[in-house]
C-alpha positions in Angstrom: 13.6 58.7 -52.0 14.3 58.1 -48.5 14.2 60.4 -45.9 17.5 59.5 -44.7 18.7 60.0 -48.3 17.3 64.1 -47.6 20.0 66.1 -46.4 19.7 67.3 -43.1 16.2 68.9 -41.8 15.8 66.5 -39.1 12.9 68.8 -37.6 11.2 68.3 -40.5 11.4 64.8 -41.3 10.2 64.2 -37.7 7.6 66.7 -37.9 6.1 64.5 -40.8 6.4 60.9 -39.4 5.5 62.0 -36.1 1.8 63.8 -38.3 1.8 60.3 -40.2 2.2 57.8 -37.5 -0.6 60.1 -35.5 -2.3 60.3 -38.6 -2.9 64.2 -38.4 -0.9 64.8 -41.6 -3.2 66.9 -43.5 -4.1 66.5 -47.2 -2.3 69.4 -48.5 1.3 70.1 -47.4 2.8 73.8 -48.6 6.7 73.5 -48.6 8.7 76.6 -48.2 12.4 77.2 -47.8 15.2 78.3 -49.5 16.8 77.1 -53.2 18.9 73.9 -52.5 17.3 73.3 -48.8 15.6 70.3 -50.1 12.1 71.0 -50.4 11.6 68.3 -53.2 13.6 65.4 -51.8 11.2 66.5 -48.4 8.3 66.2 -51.0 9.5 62.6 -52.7 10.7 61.0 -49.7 7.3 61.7 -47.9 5.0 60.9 -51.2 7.4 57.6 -50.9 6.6 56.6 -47.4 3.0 57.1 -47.8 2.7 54.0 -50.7 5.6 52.2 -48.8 3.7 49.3 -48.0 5.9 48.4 -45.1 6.2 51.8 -43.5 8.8 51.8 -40.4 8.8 54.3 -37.8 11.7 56.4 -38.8 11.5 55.7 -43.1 10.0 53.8 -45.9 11.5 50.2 -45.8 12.9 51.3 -49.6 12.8 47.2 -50.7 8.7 46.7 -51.2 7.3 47.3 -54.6 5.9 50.6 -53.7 9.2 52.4 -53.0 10.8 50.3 -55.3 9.0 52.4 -57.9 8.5 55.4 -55.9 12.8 55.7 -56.0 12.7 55.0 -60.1 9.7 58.2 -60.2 7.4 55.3 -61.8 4.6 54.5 -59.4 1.1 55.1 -60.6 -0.2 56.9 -57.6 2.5 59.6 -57.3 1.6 62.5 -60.0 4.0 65.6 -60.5 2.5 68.7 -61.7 5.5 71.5 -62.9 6.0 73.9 -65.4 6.0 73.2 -69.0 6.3 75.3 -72.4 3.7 76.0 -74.1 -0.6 75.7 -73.5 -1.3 72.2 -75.0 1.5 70.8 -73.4 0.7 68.4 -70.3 3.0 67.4 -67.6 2.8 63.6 -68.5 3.7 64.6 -72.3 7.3 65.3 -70.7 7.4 62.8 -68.1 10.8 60.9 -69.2 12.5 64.1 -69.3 11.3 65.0 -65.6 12.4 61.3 -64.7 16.0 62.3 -65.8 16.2 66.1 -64.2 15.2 63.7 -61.2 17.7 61.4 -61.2 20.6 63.8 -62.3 19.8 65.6 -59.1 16.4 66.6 -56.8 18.2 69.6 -56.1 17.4 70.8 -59.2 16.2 74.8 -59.3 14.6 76.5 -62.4 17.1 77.4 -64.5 18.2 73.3 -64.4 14.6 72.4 -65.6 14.4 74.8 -68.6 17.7 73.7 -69.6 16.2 69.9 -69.3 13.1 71.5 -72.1 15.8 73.1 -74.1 13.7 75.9 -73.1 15.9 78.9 -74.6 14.1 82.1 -74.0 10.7 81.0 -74.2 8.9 80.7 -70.8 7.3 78.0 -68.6 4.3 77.9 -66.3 1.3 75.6 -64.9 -1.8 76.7 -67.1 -5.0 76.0 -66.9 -5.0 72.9 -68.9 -2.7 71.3 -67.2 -4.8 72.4 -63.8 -7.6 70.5 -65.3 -5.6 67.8 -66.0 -4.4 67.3 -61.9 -8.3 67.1 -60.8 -9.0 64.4 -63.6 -6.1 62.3 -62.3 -7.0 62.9 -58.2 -10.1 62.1 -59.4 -9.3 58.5 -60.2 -8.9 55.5 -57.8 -5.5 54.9 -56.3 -3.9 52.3 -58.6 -1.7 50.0 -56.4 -1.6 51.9 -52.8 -3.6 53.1 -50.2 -2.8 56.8 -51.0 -2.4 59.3 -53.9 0.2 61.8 -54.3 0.6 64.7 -55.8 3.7 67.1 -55.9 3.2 70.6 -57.7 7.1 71.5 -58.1 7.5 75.7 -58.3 4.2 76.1 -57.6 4.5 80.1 -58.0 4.2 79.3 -61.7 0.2 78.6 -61.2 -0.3 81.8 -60.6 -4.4 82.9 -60.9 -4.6 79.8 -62.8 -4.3 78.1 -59.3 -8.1 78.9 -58.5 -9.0 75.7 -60.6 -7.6 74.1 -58.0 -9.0 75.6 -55.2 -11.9 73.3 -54.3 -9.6 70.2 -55.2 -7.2 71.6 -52.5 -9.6 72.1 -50.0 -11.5 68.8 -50.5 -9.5 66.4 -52.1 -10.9 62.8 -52.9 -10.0 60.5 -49.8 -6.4 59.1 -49.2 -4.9 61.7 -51.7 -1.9 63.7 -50.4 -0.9 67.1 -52.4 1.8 68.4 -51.4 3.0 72.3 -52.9 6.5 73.4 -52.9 7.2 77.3 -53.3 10.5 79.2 -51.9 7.8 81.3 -50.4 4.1 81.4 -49.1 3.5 85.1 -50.6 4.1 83.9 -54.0 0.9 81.8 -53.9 -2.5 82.9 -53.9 -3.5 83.5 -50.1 -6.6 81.4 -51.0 -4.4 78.6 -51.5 -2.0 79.0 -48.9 -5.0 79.0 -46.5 -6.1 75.6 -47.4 -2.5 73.7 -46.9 -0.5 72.6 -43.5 2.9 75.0 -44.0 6.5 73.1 -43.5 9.3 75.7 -43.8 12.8 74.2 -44.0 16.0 76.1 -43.7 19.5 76.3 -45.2 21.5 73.1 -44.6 23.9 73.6 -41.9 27.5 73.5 -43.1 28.8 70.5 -41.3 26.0 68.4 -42.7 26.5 70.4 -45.9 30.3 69.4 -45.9 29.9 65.0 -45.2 27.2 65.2 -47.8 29.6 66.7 -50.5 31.9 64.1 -49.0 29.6 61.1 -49.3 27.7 62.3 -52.4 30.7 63.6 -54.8 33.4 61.8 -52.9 34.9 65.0 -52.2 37.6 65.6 -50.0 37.1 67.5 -46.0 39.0 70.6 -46.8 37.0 70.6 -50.1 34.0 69.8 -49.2 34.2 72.4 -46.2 35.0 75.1 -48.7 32.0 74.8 -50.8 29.8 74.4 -48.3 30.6 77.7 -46.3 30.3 79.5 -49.4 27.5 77.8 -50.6 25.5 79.6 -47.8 23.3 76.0 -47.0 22.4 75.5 -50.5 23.3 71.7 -51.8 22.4 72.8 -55.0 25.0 75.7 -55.7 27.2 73.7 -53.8 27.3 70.7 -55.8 27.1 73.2 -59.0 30.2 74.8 -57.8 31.9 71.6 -57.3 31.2 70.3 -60.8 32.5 73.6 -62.2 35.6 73.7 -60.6 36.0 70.5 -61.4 35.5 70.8 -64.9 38.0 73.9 -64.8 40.8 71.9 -62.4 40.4 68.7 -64.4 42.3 70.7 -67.5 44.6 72.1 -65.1 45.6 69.0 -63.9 45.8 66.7 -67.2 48.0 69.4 -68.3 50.1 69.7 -65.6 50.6 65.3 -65.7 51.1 65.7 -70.0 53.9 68.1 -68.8 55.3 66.0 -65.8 55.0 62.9 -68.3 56.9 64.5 -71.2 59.1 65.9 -68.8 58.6 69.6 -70.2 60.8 71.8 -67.6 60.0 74.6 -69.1 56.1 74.4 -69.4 56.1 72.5 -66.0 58.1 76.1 -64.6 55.6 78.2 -66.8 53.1 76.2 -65.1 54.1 76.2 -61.6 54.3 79.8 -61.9 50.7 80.3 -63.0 49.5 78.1 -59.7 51.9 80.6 -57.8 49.9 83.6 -59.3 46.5 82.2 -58.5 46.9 82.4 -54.8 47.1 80.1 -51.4 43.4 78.7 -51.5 43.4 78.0 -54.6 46.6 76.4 -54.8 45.0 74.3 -52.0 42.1 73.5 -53.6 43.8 71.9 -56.7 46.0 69.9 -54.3 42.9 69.1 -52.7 41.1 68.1 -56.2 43.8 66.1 -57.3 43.7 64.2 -54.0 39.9 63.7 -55.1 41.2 62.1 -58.3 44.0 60.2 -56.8 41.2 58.1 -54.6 38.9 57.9 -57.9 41.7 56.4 -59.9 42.2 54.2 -57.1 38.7 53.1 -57.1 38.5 53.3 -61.0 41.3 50.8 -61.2 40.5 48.5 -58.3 36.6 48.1 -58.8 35.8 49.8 -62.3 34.3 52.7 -60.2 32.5 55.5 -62.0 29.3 56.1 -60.2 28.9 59.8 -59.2 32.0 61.0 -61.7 30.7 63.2 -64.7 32.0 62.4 -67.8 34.8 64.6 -68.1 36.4 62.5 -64.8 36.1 59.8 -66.1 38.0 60.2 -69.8 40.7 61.7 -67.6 40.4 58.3 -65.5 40.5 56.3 -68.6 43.8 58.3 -69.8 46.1 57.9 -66.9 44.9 54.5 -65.4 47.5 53.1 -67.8 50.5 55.3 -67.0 49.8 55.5 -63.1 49.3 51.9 -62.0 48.4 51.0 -58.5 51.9 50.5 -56.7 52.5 54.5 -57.8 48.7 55.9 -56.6 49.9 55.4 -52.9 53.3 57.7 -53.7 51.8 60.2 -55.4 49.0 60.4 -52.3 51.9 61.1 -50.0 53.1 63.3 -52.1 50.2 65.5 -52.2 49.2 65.1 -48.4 53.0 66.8 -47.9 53.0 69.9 -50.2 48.7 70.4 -48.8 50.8 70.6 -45.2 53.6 72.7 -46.8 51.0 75.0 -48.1 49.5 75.7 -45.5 52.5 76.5 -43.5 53.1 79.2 -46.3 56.0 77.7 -48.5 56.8 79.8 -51.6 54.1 78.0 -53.9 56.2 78.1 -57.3 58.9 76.9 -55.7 56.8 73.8 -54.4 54.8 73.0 -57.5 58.0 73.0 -59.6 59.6 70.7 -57.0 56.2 68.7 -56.9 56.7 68.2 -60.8 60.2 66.9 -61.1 59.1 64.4 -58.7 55.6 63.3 -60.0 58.1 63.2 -63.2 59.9 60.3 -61.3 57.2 58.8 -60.4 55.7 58.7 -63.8 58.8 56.8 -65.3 59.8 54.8 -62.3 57.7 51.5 -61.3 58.9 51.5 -57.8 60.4 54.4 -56.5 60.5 54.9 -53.2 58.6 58.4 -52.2 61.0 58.5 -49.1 64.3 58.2 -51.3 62.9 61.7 -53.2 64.0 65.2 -51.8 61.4 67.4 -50.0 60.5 71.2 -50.6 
């Protein structure tokens, strides 16, 4: 990972290359910070610029073999210690599944990973086995870079177990990095958080919150600013929230086009009324989601675009590609754009989505309507 990939914490990504182009950065790092601040991605970028074997001043160069394999979570000399379920059960037994909570997001908290083990109520934690396990591996030579790396994800779940690795801590083996990530240094032992360098990160600020919604979920400004401020500076519930509502709109709306398309008055009334009954920002934020799927059908029909689109976008891509073709997407756009304003200006909302839905109903059977020759609300 990048460190420009790492959203926000400037402070702390230049804390770190300033430490590692001085080369003060200690030999055990202790991030803290909130759920969703970034701690991880803070962790992986770093343990990626330190086997980046063409390190600039401001990131890894992200094209040499080292980061090449650093981004996939493959290289040899980057270890990840987390918790795991049950006491004969090391961290490299359930390396592919890490690999995949990885990619599906580094924002991933606790309740993600146990979900990932199919945990159900059984617990996790870092025991002793596995502690002996991280000071055989440290203990090894660095395969294909200068340095080592080790990342010990929720490391509150050593617990006293973390004593093994107290003299590891303190004295590594040269060139090897360990870097600890806990939401907080009193949930470690004090003898460990004596022996590490502390980095505290905290909440993403909402306007970089809001253009990384944007530029990672392709969601729209008013959206995007939405679930940021109530995400509070956590990506992670933020990006949750959007993927729920998503799911949840994504019914709403293929409903709503089955209705338009069969030209149902009375469902499309029965529906307009329950939008009506839901209240102003939520009518906005389905406007708002459909103009999210208007530019992905877009996209989807232009390039074959489905990168960063769970699966239940995309089958609803696949269903109405064919009945809205690419002459229509630009009507239906201004269409939304106009009852968002209206909205906003507080037009009776029934009155506007039933309007809305005899004229998507046009659009739907007409090739080349023109949006200007249809009435407004």
């Amino acid at each position: 990972m990048l460190f420009k990939e790492v959203i926000g914490q400037a402070p702390a990504k230049q804390e770190l290359l300033n430490k590692c182009a001085q080369d003060h950065l200690g030999h055990a790092q202790l991030f803290c910070g909130p759920e969703g601040s970034g701690k991880l991605s803070m962790a992986l970028a770093l343990a990626q610029y330190l086997v980046c074997e063409n390190p600039q001043a401001s990131d890894s160069c992200g094209t040499c073999a080292g980061c090449t394999k650093a981004q996939k979570h493959i290289h040899p000399d980057i270890h990840f210690s987390f918790p795991i379920i049950g006491n004969d059960v090391l961290c490299s037994d359930v390396l592919k599944t890490w690999r995949e909570a990885l990619h599906q997001s580094p924002y991933l908290n606790m309740e993600d990973w146990l979900q990932f083990l199919k945990a159900d109520n059984r617990q996790a934690n870092i025991h002793k086995k596995e502690c002996v396990d991280i000071i055989r591996k440290l203990s090894l030579k660095a395969y294909e870079a200068r340095h080592k790396v080790l990342i010990i994800w929720q490391a509150e779940y050593l617990g006293k177990e973390g004593n093994v690795l107290l003299k590891t801590i303190e004295e590594p083996t040269p060139n090897t990095f360990i870097i600890l990530i806990a939401q907080q240094s009193g949930s470690l032992l004090p003898t460990i958080v004596s022996r590490t360098h502390q980095l505290l990160l905290k909440p993403i600020d909402s306007p970089t919150l809001a253009a990384a919604l944007q530029e990672k979920l392709t969601c729209s400004p008013s959206r995007s600013e939405a679930l940021a401020w109530q995400a509070k500076g956590n990506f992670r519930k933020a990006r949750q929230m959007f993927f729920d509502e998503t799911e949840a709109w994504s019914k709403v709306l293929d409903d709503w086009l089955s209705f338009c398309y069969q030209h149902n008055l009375a469902a499309c009334l029965q529906w307009s009324s329950q939008m009506h009954a839901r209240g102003r920002e939520k009518q906005k934020n389905f406007v708002s989601f459909t103009l999210d799927f208007v530019q992905s059908l877009l996209n989807y029909q232009m390039l074959g675009a489905q990168a960063r689109l769970n699966n239940t976008q995309i089958e609803l891509l696949k269903k109405w590609a064919n009945i809205l073709p690419l002459q229509r997407i630009g009507q239906l756009n201004a269409l939304l754009n106009k009852s968002f304003f209206y909205l906003e200006r507080n037009i009776h909302a029934k009155i506007l989505f039933f309007n809305l839905s005899l004229q998507l109903h046009k659009l739907l059977q007409t090739k080349h309507k023109s949006v200007e020759n249809m009435s407004q609300p």
